[in-house]
C-alpha positions in Angstrom: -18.3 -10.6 11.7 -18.8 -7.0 11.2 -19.0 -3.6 13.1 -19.6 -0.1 12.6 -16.8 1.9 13.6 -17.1 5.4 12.9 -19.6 5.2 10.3 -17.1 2.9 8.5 -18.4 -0.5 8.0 -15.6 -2.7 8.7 -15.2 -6.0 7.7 -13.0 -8.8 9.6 -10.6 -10.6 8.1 -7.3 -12.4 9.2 -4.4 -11.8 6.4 -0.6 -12.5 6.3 1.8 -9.3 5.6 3.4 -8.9 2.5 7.2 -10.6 3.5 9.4 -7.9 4.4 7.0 -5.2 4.5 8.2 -2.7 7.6 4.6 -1.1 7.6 2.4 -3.6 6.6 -1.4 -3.0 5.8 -4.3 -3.4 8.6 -7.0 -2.6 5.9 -10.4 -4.1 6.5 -8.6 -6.9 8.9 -8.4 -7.7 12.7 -5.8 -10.1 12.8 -2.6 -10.0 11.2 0.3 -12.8 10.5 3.4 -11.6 10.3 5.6 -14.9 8.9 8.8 -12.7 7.3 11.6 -15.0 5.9 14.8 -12.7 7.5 14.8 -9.9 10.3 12.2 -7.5 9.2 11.8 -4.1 11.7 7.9 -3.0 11.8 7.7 0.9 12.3 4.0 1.3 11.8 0.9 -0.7 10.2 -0.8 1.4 7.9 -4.0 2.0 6.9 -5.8 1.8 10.3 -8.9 3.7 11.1 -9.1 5.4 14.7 -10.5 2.9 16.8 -8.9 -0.5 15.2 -8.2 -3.1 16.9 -6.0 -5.7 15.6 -4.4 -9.0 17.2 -1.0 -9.5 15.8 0.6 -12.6 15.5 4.4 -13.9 14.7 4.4 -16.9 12.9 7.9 -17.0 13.1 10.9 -15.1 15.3 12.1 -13.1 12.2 10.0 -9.9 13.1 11.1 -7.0 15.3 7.9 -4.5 16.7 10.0 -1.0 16.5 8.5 0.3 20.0 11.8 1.7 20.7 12.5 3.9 17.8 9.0 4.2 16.1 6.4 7.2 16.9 3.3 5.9 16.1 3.7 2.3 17.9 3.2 3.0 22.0 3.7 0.0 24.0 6.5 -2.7 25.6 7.8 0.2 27.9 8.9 1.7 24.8 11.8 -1.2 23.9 11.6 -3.0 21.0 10.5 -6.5 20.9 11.2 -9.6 18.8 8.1 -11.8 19.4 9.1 -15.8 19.3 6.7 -18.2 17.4 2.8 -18.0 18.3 3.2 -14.9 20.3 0.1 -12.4 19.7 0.1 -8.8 20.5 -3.0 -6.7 20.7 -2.9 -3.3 19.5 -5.4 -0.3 19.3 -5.4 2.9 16.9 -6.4 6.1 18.3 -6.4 7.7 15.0 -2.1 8.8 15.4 -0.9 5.9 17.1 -0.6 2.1 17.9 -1.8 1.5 21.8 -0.3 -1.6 21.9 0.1 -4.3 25.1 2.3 -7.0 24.7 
């Protein structure tokens, strides 16, 4: 699917983060995997345009979302959270930061 968003034409596409990557790349995707292979802490995704969406989802339980400590990822009453195996999260970029409901 596609959609215009901003002017920006934005194509879907479901990709895996790079292993160990603590801000991994949303580019031109809506749905991201994160599968890391030991504790990884994700502060941020980067590359979002304002209005993203993106469903993330933990392949495995080796992935910390840094609501706690990060500034530009709102959401889980501001704790971080370890999401267990097949959890998704949806998250929303308002241009500064991650809207995200877990």
């Amino acid at each position: 699917a596609n959609y215009n968003i901003d002017r920006t034409l934005y194509e879907t596409d479901t990709i895996t983060a790079l292993d160990g990557d603590t801000t991994p790349s949303v580019f031109n995707t809506n749905v991201i995997h994160l599968a890391n292979s030991a504790t990884t802490n994700v502060t941020h995704f980067d590359d979002g345009i304002e209005d993203q969406e993106i469903i993330i989802v933990a392949d495995n339980a080796n992935t910390n979302i840094m609501f706690g400590t990060s500034s530009t990822l709102v959401g889980n009453g501001a704790t971080n959270y370890n999401p267990q195996i097949n959890t998704t999260i949806y998250c929303k970029f308002d241009g500064t930061v991650w809207n995200c409901i877990v």
